[in-house]
C-alpha positions as CSV (number, residue, x, y, z in Angstrom):
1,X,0.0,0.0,0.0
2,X,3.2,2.7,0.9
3,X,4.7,1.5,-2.1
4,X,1.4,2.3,-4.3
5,X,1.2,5.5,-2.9
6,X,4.6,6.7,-2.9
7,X,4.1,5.7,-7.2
8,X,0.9,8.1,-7.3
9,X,2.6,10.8,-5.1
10,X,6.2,10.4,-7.6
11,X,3.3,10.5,-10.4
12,X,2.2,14.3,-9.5
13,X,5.4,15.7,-8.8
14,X,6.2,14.6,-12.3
15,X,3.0,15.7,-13.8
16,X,3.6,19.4,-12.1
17,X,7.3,19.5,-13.2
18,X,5.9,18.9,-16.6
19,X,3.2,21.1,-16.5
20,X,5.3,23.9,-15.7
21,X,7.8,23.3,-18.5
22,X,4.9,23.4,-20.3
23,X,3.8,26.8,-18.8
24,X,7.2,28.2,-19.3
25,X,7.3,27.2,-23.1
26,X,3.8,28.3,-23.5
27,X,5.6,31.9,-22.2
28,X,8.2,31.5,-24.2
29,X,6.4,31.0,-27.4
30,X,4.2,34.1,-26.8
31,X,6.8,36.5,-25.8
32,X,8.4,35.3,-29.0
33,X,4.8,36.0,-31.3
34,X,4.5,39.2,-29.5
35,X,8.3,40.4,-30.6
36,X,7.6,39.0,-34.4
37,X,4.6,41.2,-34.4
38,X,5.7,44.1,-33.1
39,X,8.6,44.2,-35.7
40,X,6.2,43.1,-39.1
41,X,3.9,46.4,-37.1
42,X,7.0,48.4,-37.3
43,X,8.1,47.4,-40.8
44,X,4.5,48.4,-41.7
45,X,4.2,51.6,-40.3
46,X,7.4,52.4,-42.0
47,X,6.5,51.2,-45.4
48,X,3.2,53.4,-45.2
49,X,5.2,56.5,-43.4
50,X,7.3,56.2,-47.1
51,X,5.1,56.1,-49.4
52,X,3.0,59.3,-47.9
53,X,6.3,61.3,-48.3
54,X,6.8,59.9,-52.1
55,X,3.1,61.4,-52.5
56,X,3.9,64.4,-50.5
57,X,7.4,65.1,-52.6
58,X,5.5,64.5,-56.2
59,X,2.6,66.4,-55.5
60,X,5.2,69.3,-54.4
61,X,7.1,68.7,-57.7
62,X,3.8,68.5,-59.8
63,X,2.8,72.0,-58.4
64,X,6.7,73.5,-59.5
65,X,6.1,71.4,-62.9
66,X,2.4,73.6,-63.0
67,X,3.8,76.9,-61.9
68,X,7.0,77.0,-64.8
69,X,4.5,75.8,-67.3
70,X,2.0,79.0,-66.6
71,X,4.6,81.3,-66.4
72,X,6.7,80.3,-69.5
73,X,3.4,80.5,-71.4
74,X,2.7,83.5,-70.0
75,X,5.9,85.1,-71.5
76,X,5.7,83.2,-74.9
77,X,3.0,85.4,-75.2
78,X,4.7,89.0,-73.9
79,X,7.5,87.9,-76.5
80,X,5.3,87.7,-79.7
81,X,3.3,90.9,-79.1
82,X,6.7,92.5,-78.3
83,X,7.9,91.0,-81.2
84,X,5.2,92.2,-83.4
85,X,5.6,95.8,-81.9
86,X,8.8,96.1,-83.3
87,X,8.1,95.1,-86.3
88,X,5.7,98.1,-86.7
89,X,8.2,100.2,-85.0
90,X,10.6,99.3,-87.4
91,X,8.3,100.0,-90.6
92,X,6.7,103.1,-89.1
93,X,10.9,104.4,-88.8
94,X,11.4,103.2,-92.7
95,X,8.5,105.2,-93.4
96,X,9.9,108.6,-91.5
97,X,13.3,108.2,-93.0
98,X,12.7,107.8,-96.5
99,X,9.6,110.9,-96.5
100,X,11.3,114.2,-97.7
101,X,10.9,116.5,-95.9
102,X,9.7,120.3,-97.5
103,X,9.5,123.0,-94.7
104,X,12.0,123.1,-92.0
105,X,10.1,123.5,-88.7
106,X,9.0,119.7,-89.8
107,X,11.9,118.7,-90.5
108,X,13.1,119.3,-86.8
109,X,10.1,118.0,-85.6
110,X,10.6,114.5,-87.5
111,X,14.3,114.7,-86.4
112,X,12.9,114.5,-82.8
113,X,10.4,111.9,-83.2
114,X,12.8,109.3,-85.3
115,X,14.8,109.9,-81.8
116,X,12.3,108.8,-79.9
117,X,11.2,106.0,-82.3
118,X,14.9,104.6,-82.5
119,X,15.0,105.3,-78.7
120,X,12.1,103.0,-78.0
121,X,13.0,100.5,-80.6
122,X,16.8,100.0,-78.8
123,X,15.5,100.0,-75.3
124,X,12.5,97.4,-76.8
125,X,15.2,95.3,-78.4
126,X,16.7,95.4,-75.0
127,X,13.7,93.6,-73.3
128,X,13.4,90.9,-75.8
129,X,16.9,90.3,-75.4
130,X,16.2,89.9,-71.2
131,X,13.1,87.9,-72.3
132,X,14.6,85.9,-73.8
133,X,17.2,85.1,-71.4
134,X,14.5,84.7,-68.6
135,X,12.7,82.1,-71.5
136,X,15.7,79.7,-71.5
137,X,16.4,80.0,-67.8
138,X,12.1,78.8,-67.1
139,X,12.9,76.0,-69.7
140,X,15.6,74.7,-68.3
141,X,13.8,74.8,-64.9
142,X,10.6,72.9,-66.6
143,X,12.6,69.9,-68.5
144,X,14.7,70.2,-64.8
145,X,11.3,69.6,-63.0
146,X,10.4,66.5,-65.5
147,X,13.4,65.0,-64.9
148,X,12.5,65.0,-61.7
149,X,9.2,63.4,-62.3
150,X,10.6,61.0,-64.3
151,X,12.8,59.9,-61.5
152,X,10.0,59.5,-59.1
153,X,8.2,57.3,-61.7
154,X,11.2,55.3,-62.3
155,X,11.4,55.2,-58.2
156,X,7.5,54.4,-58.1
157,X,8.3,51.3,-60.6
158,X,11.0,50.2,-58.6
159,X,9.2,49.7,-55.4
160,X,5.9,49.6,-56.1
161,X,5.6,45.5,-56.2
162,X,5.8,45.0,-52.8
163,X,3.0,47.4,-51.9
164,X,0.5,45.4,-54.2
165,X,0.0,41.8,-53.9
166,X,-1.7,39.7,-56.6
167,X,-4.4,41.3,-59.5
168,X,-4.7,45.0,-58.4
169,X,-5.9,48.1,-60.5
170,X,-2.4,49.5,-60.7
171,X,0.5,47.2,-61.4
172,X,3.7,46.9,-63.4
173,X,3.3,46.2,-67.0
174,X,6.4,45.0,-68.9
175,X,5.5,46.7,-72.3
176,X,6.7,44.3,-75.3
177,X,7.2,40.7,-73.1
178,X,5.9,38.1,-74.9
179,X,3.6,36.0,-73.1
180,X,4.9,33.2,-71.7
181,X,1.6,31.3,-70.6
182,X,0.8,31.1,-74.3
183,X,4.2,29.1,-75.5
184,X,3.5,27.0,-72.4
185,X,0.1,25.8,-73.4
186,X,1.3,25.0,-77.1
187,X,4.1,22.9,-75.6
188,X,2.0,21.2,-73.2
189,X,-0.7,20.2,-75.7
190,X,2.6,19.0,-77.9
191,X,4.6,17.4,-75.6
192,X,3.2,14.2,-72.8
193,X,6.1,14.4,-70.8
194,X,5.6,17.6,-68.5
195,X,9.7,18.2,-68.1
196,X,9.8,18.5,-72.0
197,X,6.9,20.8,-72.1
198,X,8.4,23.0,-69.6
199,X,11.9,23.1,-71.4
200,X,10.6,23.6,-74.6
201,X,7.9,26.5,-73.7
202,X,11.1,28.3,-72.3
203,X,13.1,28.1,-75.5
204,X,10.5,28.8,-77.4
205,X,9.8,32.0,-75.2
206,X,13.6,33.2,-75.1
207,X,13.1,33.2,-78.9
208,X,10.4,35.2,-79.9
209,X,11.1,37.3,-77.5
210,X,14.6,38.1,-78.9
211,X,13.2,38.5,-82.3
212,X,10.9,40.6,-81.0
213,X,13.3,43.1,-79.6
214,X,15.7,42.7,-83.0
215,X,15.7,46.4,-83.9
216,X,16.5,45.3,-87.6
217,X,12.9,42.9,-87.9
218,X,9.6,45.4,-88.5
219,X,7.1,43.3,-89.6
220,X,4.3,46.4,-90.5
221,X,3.0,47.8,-93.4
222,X,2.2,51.3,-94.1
223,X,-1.6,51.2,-95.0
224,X,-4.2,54.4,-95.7
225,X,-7.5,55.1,-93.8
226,X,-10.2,56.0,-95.8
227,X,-7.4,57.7,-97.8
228,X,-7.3,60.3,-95.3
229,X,-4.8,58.9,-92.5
230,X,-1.4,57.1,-92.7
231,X,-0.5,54.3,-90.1
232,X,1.6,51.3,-89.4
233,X,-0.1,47.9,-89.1
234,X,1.5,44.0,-88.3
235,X,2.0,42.8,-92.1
236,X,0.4,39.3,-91.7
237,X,2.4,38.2,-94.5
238,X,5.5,38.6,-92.7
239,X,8.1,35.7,-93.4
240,X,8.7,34.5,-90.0
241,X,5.1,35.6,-88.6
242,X,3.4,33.3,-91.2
243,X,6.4,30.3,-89.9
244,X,5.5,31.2,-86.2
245,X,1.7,30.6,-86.9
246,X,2.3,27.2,-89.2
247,X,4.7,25.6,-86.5
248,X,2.8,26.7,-83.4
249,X,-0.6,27.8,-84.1
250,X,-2.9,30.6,-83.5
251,X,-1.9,31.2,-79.7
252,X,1.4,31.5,-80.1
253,X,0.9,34.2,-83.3
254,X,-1.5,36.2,-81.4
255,X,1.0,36.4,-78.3
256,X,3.9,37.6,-80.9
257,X,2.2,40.1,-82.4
258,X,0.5,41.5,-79.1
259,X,3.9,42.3,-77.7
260,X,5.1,43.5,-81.4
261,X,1.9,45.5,-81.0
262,X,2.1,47.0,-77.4
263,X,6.2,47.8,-78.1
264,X,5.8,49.7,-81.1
265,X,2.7,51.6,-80.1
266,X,4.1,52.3,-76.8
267,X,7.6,53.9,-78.8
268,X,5.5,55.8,-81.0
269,X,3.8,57.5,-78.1
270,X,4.0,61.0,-76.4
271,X,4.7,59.1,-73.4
272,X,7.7,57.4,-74.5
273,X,8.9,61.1,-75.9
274,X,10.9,61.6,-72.3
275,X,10.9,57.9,-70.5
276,X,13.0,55.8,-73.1
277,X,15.4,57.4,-75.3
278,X,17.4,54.4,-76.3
279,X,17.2,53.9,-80.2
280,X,17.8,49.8,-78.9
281,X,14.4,48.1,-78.4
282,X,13.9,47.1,-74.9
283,X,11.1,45.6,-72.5
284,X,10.2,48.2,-70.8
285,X,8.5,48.3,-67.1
286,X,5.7,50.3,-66.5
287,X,2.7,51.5,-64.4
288,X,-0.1,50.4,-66.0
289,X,-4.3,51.2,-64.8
290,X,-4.9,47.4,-65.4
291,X,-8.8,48.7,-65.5
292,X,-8.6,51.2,-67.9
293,X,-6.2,49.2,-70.0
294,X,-3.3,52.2,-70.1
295,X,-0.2,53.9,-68.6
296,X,-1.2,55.3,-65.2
297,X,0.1,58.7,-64.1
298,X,2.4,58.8,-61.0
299,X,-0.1,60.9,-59.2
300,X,-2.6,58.0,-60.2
301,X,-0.2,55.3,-58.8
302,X,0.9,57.1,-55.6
303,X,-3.3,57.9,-54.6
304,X,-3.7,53.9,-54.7
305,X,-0.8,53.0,-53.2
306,X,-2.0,55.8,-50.5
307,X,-5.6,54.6,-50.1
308,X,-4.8,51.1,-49.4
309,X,-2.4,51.9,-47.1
310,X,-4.7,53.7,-45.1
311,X,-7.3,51.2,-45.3
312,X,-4.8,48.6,-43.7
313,X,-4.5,51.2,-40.8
């Protein structure tokens, strides 16, 4: 009977010893959760304490953009009508010179006013001369100030990815990249072993995408609208089109000439006139309204990126 109950009483004192590791790893464990989540709240606040000075800085540089804009019209327009009033100063002083003149006490009196005239007309000359000068110093300012907006979109394109997760509204486009899903579904209705679909689609991919970027291949046609309007369409009867759609069908075609399509479109654009001097043809990134089906603004991309942060709040 001692022996039984010194069992059940060694029995409990081992229970409570491992009960209280337990407690103590239970403690551990949610000291440990607390720290990990005090850290991803810090990173957060952080990431949204960025992006509301990016939108603060553009908005700022947007405004200066505005402001050099107004005022260089604004003295576009003082510079022709000061050029146009020289012009009639200068014919109105042909006119005086070449008149002869009869009586003397005119004579004087057109002395004096041909002073005045070439007076005028030097200290006129003068101003367009400082115009100008003031001109080419707000130019330089406003291709300054877009430099600088193209280097907060270039910024925005960088790290916009890990603000948006999955299918949003605004995303990064990569204008001219052939799809890669479509080579992948030729290849895995051609091929039964998986591994060879897989290898194939990607070597099929790498290659149309480098003919696609081959500056020296332009597979368009110059066509007339209506015989109004001049464009550039895909010439359908394009060599290596016509081989791409015999070998690999429909899909494949129609993912080649999308990114043909998107590239040269895109290069052809105002909004390429600034972003993408390079004569090579590239891929190149860009924020896209996914919605709308266009390039989005960095005002645009910086209001969403804004508005969600503030919803995570």
């Amino acid at each position: 009977m001692n022996d039984e109950l010194d069992r059940w009483c060694q029995q409990l004192i081992e229970q409570e010893k491992s009960t209280i590791q337990q407690r103590r790893k239970f403690e551990e464990e949610k000291k440990s959760q607390m720290e990990s989540l005090i850290l991803a709240t810090e990173k957060q606040m952080k990431a949204r304490s960025d992006v509301l000075s990016l939108l603060e800085k553009h908005q700022m540089e947007k405004k200066a953009v505005s402001d050099a804009l107004l005022k260089l019209e604004k003295e576009m327009g003082n510079e022709q009508k000061l050029n146009l009033e020289i012009a009639e100063l200068e014919e109105q002083l042909k006119v005086l010179k070449c008149v002869n003149l009869e009586e003397a006490d005119h004579e004087n009196k057109r002395k004096i006013e041909i002073e005045e005239i070439e007076e005028k007309l030097e200290d006129m000359i003068f101003d367009m001369s400082v115009k100008d000068d003031e001109n080419q110093a707000l130019k330089k300012k406003v291709q300054e100030a877009k430099i600088e907006l193209e280097d907060a979109r270039q910024q925005i394109i960088k790290e916009l990815p890990q603000f948006l997760k999955g299918v949003t509204k605004i995303q990064i486009k990569k204008i001219g990249e052939v799809s890669a899903r479509s080579f992948k579904k030729v290849c895995m209705n051609r091929y039964k072993n998986n591994k060879k679909a897989s290898s194939e689609s990607v070597k099929l991919c790498a290659k149309w995408q480098k003919e696609i970027l081959d500056s020296t291949w332009h597979p368009f046609k110059i066509v007339d609208v209506e015989g109004k309007e001049i464009q550039e369409e895909i010439d359908e009867n394009d060599p290596k089109l016509l081989s791409l759609k015999n070998d690999l069908g429909e899909e494949a075609y129609v993912a080649v000439v999308t990114a043909l399509k998107e590239l040269h479109e895109y290069h052809n654009s105002d909004d390429a006139e600034n972003t993408h001097n390079s004569s090579e043809k590239q891929v190149i990134p860009e924020i896209w309204d996914s919605e709308n089906g266009r390039r989005a603004t960095v005002t645009e991309a910086l209001k969403y990126i804004s508005n969600r942060v503030i919803k995570m709040r």
